[in-house]
Structures are given as structure tokens and as C-alpha cells.
VOKOL-207831 format. One record per residue (C-alpha): x, y, z; residue in three letters; chain. Coordinates in Angstrom, 3 decimals. Last residue first. Example, Ala and Ser with C-alpha at 12.3 -4.5 7.8 and 13.67 -1.06 7.14 Angstrom:
BEGIN
xx,yy,zz,resn,chain
13.670,-1.060,7.140,SER,A
12.300,-4.500,7.800,ALA,A
//
This chain:
BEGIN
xx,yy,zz,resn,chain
10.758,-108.391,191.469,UNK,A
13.273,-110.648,193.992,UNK,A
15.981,-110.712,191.376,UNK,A
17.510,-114.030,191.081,UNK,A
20.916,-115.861,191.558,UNK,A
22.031,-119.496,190.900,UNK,A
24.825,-121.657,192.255,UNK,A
26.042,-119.929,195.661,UNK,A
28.658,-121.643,197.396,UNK,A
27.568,-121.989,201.224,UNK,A
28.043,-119.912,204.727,UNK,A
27.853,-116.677,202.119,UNK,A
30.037,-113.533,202.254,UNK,A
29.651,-110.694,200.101,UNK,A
32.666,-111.052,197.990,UNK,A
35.899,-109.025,198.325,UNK,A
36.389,-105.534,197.589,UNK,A
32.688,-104.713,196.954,UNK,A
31.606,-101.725,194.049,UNK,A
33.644,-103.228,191.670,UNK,A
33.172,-100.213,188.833,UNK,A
31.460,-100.249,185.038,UNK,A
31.767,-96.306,184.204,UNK,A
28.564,-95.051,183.616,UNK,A
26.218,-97.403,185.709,UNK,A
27.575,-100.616,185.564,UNK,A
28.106,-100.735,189.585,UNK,A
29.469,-104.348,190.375,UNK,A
28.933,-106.846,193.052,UNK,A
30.368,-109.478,194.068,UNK,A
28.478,-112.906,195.817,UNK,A
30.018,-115.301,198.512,UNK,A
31.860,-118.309,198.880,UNK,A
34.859,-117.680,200.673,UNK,A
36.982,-121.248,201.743,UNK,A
34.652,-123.702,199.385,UNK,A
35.094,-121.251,196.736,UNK,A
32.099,-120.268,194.092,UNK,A
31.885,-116.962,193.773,UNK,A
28.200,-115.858,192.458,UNK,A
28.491,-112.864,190.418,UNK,A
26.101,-109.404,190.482,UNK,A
25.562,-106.683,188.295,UNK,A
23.600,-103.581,189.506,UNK,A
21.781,-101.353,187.018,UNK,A
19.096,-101.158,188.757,UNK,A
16.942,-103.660,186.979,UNK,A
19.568,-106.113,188.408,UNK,A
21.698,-107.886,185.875,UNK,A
22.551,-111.457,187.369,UNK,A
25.130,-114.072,187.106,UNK,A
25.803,-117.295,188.766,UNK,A
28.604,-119.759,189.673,UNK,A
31.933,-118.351,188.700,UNK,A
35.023,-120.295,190.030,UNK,A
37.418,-120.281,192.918,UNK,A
39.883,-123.425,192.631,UNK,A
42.544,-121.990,191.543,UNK,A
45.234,-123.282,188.973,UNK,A
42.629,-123.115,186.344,UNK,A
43.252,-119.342,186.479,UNK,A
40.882,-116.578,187.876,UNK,A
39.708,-113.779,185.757,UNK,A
37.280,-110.953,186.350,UNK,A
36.135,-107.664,185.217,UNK,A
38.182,-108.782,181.327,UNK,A
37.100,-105.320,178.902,UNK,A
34.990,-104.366,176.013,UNK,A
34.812,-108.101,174.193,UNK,A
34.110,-107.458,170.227,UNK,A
30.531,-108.661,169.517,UNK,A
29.781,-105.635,167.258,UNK,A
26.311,-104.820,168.533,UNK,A
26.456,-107.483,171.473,UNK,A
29.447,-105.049,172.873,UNK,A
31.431,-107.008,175.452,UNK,A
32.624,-107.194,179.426,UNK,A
33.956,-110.593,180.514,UNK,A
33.980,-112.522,183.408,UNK,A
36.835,-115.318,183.601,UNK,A
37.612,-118.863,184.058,UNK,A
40.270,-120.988,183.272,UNK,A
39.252,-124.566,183.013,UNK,A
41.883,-125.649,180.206,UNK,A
39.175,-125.610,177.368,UNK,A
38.025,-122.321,178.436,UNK,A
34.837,-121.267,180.956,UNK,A
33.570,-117.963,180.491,UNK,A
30.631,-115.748,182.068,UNK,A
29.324,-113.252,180.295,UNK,A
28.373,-109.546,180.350,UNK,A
26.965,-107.119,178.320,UNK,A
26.874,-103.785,176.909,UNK,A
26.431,-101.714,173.764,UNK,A
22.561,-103.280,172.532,UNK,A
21.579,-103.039,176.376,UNK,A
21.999,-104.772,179.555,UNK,A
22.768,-107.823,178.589,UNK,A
23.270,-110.824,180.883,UNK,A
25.801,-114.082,180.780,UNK,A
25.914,-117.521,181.552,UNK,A
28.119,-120.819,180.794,UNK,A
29.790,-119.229,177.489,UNK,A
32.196,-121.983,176.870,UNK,A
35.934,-120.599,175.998,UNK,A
37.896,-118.040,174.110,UNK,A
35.068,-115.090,174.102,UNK,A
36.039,-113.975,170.257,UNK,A
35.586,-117.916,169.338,UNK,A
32.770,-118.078,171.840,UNK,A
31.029,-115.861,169.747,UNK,A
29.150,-113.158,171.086,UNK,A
26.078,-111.205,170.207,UNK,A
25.728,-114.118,167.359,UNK,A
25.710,-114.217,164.478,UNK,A
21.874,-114.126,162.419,UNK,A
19.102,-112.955,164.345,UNK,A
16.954,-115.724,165.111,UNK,A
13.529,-116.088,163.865,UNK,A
9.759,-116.035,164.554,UNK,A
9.705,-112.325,162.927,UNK,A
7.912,-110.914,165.867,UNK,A
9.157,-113.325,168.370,UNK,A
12.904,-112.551,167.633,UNK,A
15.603,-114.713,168.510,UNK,A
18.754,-113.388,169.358,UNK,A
21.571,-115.642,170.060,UNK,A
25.016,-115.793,172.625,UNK,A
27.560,-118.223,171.240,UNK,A
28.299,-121.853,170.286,UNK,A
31.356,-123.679,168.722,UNK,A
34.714,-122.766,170.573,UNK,A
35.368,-126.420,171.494,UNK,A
35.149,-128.072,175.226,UNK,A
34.541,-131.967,175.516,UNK,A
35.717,-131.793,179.443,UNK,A
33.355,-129.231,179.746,UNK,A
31.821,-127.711,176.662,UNK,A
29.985,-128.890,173.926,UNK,A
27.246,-126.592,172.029,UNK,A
27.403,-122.978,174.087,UNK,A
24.094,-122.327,173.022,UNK,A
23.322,-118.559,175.248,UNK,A
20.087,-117.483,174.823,UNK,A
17.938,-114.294,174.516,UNK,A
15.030,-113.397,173.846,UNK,A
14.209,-110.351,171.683,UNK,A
12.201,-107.324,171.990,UNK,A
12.711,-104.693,169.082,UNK,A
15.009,-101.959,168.186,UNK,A
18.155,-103.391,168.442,UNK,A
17.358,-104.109,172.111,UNK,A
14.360,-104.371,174.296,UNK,A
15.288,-107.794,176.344,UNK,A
13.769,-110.892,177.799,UNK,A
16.810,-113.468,179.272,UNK,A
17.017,-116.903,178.781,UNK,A
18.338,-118.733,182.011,UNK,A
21.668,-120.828,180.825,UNK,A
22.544,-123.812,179.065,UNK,A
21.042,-123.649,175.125,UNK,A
23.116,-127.102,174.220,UNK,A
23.393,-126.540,170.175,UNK,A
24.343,-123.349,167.573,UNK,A
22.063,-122.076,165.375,UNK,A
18.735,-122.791,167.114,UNK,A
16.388,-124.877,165.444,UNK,A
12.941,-123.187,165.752,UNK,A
9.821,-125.566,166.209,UNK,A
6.524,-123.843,166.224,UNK,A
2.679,-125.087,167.848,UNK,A
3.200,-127.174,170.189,UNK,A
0.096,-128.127,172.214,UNK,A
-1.371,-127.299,175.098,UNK,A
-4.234,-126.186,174.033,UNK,A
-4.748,-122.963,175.002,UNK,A
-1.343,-122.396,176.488,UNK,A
-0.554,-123.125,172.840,UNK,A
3.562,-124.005,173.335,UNK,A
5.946,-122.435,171.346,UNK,A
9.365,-124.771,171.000,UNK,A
13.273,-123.715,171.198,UNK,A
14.893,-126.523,169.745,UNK,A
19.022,-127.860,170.139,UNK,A
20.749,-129.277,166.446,UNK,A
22.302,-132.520,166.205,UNK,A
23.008,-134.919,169.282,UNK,A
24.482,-132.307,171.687,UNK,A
27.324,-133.801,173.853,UNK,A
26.424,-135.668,177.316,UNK,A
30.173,-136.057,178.721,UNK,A
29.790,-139.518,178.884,UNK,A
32.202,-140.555,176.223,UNK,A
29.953,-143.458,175.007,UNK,A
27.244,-141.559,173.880,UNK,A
24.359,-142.388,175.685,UNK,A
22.942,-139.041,177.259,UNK,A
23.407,-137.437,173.551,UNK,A
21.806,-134.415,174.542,UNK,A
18.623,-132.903,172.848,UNK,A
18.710,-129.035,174.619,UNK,A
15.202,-129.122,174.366,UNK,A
14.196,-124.809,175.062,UNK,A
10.417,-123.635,176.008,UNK,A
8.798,-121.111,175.131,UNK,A
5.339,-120.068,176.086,UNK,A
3.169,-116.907,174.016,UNK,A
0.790,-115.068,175.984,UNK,A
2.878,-112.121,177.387,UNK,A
6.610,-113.328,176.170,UNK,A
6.644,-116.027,178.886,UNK,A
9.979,-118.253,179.393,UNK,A
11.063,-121.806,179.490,UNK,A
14.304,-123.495,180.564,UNK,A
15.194,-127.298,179.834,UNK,A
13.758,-129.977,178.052,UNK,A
16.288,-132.545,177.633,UNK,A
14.314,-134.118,174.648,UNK,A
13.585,-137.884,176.313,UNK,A
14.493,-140.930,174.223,UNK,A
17.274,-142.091,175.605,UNK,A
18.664,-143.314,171.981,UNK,A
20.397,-146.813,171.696,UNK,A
23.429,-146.859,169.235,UNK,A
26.324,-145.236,172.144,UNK,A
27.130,-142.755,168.909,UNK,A
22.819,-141.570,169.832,UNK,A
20.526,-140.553,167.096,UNK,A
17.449,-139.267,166.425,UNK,A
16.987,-136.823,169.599,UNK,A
14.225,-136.314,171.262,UNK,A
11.547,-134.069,170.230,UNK,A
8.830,-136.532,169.232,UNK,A
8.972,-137.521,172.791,UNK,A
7.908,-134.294,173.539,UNK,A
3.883,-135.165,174.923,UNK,A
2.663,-132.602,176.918,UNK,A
1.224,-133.055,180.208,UNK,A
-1.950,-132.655,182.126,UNK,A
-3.053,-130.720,185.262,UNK,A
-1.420,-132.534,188.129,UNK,A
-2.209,-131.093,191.239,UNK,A
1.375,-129.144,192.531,UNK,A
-0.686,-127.241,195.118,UNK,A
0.296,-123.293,194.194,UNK,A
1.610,-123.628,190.383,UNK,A
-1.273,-126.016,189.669,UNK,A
0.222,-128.255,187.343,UNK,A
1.354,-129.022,184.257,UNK,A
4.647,-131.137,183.186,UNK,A
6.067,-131.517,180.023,UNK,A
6.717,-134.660,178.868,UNK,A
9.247,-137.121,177.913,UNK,A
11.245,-137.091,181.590,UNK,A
14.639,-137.207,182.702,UNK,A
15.105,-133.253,182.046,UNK,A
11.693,-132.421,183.362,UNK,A
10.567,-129.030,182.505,UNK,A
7.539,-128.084,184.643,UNK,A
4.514,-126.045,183.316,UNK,A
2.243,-123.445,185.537,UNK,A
-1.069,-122.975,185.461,UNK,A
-3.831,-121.888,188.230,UNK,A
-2.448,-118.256,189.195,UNK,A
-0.659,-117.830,185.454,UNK,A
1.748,-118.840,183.028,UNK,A
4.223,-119.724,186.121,UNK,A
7.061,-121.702,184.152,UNK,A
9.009,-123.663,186.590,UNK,A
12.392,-125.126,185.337,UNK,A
14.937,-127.930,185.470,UNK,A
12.684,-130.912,186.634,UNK,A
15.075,-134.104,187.470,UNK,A
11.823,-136.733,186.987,UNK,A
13.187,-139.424,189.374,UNK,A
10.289,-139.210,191.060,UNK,A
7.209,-137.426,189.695,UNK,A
6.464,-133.327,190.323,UNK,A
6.865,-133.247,193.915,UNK,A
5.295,-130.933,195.974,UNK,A
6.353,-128.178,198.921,UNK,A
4.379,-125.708,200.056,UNK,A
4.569,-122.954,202.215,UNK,A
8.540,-123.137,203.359,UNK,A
9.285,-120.088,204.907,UNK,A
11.652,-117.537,203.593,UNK,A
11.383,-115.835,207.127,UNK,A
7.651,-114.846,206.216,UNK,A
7.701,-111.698,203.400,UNK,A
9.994,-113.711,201.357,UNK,A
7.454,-116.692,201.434,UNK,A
9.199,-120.204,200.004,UNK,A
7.527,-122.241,197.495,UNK,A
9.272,-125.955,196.861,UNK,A
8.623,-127.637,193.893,UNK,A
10.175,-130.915,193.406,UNK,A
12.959,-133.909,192.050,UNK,A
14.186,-134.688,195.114,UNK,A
16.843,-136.874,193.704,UNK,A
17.452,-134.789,190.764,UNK,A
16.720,-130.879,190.805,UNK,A
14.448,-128.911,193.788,UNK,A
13.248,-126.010,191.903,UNK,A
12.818,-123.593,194.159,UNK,A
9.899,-121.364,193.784,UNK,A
10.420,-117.755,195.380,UNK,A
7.037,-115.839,195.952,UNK,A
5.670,-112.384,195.037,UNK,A
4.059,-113.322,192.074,UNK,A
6.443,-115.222,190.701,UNK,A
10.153,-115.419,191.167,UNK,A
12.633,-118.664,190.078,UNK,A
15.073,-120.569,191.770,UNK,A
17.816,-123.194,191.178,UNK,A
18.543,-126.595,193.148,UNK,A
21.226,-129.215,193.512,UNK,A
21.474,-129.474,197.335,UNK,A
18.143,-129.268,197.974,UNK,A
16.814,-126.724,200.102,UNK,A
17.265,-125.829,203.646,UNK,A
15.634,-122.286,204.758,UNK,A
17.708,-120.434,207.535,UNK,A
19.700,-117.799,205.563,UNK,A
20.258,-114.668,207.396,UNK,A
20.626,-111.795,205.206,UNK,A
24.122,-111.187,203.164,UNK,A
25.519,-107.762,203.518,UNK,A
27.086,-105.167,200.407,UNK,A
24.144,-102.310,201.951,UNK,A
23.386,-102.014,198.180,UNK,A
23.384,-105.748,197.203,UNK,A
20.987,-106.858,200.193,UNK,A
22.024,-110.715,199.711,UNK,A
19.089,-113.167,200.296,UNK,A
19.856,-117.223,200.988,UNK,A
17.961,-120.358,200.175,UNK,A
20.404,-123.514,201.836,UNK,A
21.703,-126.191,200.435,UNK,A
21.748,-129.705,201.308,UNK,A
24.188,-132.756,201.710,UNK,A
25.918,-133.312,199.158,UNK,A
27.781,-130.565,196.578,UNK,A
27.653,-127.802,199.884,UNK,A
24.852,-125.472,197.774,UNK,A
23.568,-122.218,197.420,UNK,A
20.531,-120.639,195.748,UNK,A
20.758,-116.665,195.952,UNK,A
17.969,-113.986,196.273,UNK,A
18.796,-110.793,195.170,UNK,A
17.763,-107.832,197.281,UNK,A
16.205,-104.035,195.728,UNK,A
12.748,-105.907,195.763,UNK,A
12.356,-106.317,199.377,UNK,A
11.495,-109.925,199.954,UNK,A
13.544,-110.593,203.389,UNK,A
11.151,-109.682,205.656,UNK,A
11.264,-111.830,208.633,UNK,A
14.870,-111.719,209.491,UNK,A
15.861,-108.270,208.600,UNK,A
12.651,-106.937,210.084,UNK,A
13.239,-108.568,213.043,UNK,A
16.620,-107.295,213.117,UNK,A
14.932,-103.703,213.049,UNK,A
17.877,-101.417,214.409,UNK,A
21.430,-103.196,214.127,UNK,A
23.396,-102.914,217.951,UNK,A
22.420,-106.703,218.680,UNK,A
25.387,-107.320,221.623,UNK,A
22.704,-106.205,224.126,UNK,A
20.659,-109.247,223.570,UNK,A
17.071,-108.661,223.499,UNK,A
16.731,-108.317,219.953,UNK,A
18.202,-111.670,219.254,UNK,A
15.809,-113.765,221.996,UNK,A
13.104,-112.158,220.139,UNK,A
14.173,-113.660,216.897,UNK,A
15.206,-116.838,218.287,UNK,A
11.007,-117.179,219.715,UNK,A
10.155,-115.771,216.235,UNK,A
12.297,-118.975,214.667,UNK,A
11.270,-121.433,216.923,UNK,A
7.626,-121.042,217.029,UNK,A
8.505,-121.081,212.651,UNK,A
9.952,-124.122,213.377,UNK,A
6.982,-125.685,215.587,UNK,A
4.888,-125.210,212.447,UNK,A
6.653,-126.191,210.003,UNK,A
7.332,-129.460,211.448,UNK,A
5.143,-131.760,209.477,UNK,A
6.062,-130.226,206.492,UNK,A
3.608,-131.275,203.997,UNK,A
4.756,-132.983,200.553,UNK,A
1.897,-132.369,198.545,UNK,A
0.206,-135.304,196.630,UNK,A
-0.284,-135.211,192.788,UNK,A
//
């Protein structure tokens, strides 16, 4: 597979320490260490955040959610990107119409190392690092799964999901392709989740077509090896890996069909690799939530948090208890009438909870405290010169 080289990487990072310099010479520049601030940007306290103008481009930005500032952001990406972190680097997963890997260096400006595409036209969703020399793509216009050298992008094989797809289509002509989505590592067992969308129904709002998979690949063999239907359909946002009710689960939210096709059908869910099943309910129902569950984090079995979208586009972050699934409290809620909405949401290890605003006038990034008491700890949102899409922990 041949790696996109940037031809002008070099004279932009001449550019970059020569601006650098230039900053901590001017008087104006009161803030000890700007260099620092600029170069190294992959402290594991910050939260790195994907944004996006909807056309163009988007830009890789870090927000320092203690000191409530956003970093300098420098490092164009695609506009319809989200990010993973492995091994001390951030992979950006460059969606349709660029359809690559891009590996920035936190340490380095947020550099662009490598860049490499993974087939054109492809619209990869996910990078799965398994280890230094393996790593699996999810390609949501694609049949197979991708894998590759996580570090060059050389083809190593693929994996055949066709099976997967889904039977039927109310358009009458199947696309054929699973919808693979996102994957996660429980040490060495791979998952990976097939939402199986209707792509040619004839509403064209891409409901589920049956049930949604989560699938155990053999890094071994590279082969599938278990098929779990999960309870609900559509499994949307990043699983998350947690210790709770006793046992480690992994978590998913199936919110079925939402949008513009929006019913109270889907929930949070608990699968367990021990048992190789899903704990039955869910954490939280979307008919308790009132609206599409588009992203959420748990921090233990008495609290989480969620991000919900209704049937008339009101939004609103929610507190809840996944023991009982009764919502705890509303942190945040904005009517359809507005345009800001919620784009992102991350559970830092430190206890710090953080939600991408999306508004074309303040994009930016809250923050809460949920130690103890749960407690805004910004006023307004940590600004951002784009609206940020997807948010990870740099650890």
C-alpha cells in the first residue's frame, strides 16, 4: 500500500520552530515555556479534540482541561475525521473522501509522521492497534476488514465480512457490505461491531436492516471466531472497557434508528467477555432517556453520562445510575430552537468529564468535575477556532 508523503513537512516544521522563536521573543508573550506549549502537546492530563468546519478541513487540536485553555492547533486533518491513541501517538482516521491513516506526534507540534491510505473510497471508521506490526481498519464502504502495518500502512491481509451484511434491503437490492464500525482490544481477544444498515432503503435515512453484530476476531488467524447479536440495532458510538458490576464489561450504546427516523428503541448494553453475553436491559433505555443515545461514558456501576438527541432535535446531557437506569440529574440541555449541539464526550481517568460544543459562533469543549458532587468546573466552553466532533484521552 503506498504512503502518502508530505512533501512539505519538512520546510513546515522550519516554519513552525522559526514562528516559535519569533513568539518568545516578542514582549507581548508574558506565558513561561510557550515552546513547550507548542511542541509538547502529549501530556497525559490533556484531551485531544478532532474538529471540523463541515467542508473544507479540520484541524487536530489539544485542550489542557485543568488550566480550562485550548493549545495551539496547527495540524490540518480531514474534515470528517475521528482519532484514536496508541502507543504514544494520535492516529486520525481520515473518513470518506480521504479515506486514510494519518499519525500525528504529540511530543513534535502534532506533526504529521505518516500518512497512508487504506483504499479509495473505502470510508474507514476505526483503527484497531493489536500490536507494533498489526493493526485492523474498519471500512464502512468496504466488505473486508483491513490489516496493515499500523506504522507504514503495508497491506497485511483482509478479512472477508461479506457474509455479515445484511439479508435484506425495503429498496430490494442489498449493498452488500456489513457497516463495520468500531473495534476494541480486551488483552488478546478483537471485537469488532457491523452496524448492518439498510444503505438502500428508499427513505435514505440508513435504518438498521435486522439485528447489529459484535464479532471476535482470531488475531491468530484472522478469522471470526463468535457472532453476538446485540439486543437492540445501530451500535454508534466508541465502546468503552469498564470494571463494573463485579466484572469487566464492554460497553455500547445501540441506539437502533434515530435522526430524522427517531424512535425510543435502543439503549446502553453490557456485554460480558467472560460469559460471551450481554447483560440483559440495558444501563439506560432510551425510553427513560427520551431520545437517541448518540454517546455516553460510565464511570462506575452508580454513575454515568450520555448524550441525547430527541425526536424533535432537542438535545441534552444527562446524568444516570446504570444499576437502576433511572436518570440522576439533566447537566445540560439546549432546545431544537438553537443551533448549539453536543458533539463528543469523554470520561478522563481523572475523574474529569468533558463535552464537545458544537456552535459555529463558540465552538469549544466544557468541562465538568464528577468527583463527589458532579460540578461545571468552566463557565462557558473552552474555546476552539473549529467545532469539535470527537474527543480522546492522550494516555
Amino acid at each position: 500500500m503506498k504512503i502518502i508523503e508530505s512533501s512539505l513537512k519538512k520546510f513546515q516544521l522550519i516554519i513552525l520552530i522559526y514562528m516559535i522563536l519569533v513568539l518568545i521573543g516578542c514582549n507581548e508573550i508574558k506565558r513561561p515555556g510557550l515552546e513547550t506549549l507548542l511542541l509538547f502537546q502529549g501530556s497525559p492530563n490533556n484531551i485531544g479534540v478532532v474538529t471540523t468546519d463541515f467542508g473544507g478541513g479540520g484541524r487536530y487540536n489539544v485542550v489542557d482541561p485543568n488550566a480550562g485553555y485550548a493549545l495551539p492547533g496547527l495540524t490540518p486533518i480531514h474534515s470528517d475525521a475521528v482519532a484514536r491513541f496508541y502507543n504514544g501517538k494520535v492516529f486520525i482516521i481520515n473518513r470518506l473522501n480521504k479515506d486514510t491513516i494519518q499519525i500525528l506526534n504529540p511530543n513534535l507540534a502534532n506533526t504529521t509522521e505518516t500518512e497512508y491510505s487504506v483504499g479509495q473510497g473505502t470510508n474507514p471508521q476505526d483503527i484497531l492497534l493489536f500490536n507494533e506490526n498489526k493493526a485492523y481498519v474498519s471500512r464502512f464502504n468496504s466488505s473486508s476488514l483491513l490489516v496493515v502495518q499500523p506504522f507504514t500502512g503495508q497491506a497485511l491481509g483482509q478479512i472477508n465480512l461479506s457474509s455479515f451484511a445484511e439479508p435484506t434491503s425495503a429498496g430490494g437490492i442489498i449493498d452488500g457490505n456489513p457497516e463495520m464500525s468500531w473495534m476494541t482490544k480486551l488483552g488478546d481477544r478483537v471485537f469488532i461491531t457491523l452496524q448492518r444498515l439498510d444503505r438502500n432503503n428508499p427513505l435514505g435515512f440508513l435504518p438498521p436492516s435486522g439485528k447489529s453484530f459484535l464479532l471476535e476476531i482470531n488475531p491468530a488467524t484472522d478469522t471470526v471466531i463468535n457472532t453476538f447479536e446485540f439486543q437492540s440495532a445501530n451500535p454508534f458510538s466508541k465502546p468503552q472497557i469498564l470494571d463494573i458490576f463485579g466484572e469487566v464489561h464492554i460497553l455500547f450504546a445501540t441506539p437502533n434508528r434515530l435522526g430524522f427516523i427517531s424512535e425510543l428503541d435502543g439503549g446502553i448494553e453490557a456485554f460480558n467477555p467472560r460469559t460471551n453475553s450481554f447483560r440483559t436491559g440495558f444501563l439506560l433505555a432510551e425510553t427513560t432517556a427520551g431520545g437517541d443515545i448518540l454517546g455516553f461514558q460510565i464511570k462506575n456501576a452508580d454513575l454515568g453520562f450520555a448524550s441525547v438527541l430527541d425526536k424533535n432535535f432537542n438535545k441534552k446531557i444527562i446524568s444516570f445510575n446504570p444499576s437502576s437506569g433511572q436518570i440522576i440529574s439533566i447537566l445540560l440541555d439546549v432546545p431544537s430552537s438553537q443551533g448549539t449541539n453536543f458533539s463528543g464526550i469523554l470520561l478522563t481517568q481523572e475523574g474529569l468529564l468533558a463535552v464537545g460544543i458544537s456552535d459555529f459562533r463558540n465552538p469549544g469543549v466544557l468541562i465538568f468535575d464528577t468527583n463527589g458532587t458532579v460540578r461545571r468546573l468552566t463557565l462557558t466552553a473552552i474555546p476552539l477556532s473549529l467545532t469539535p466532533v470527537d474527543l480522546i484521552e492522550l494516555k
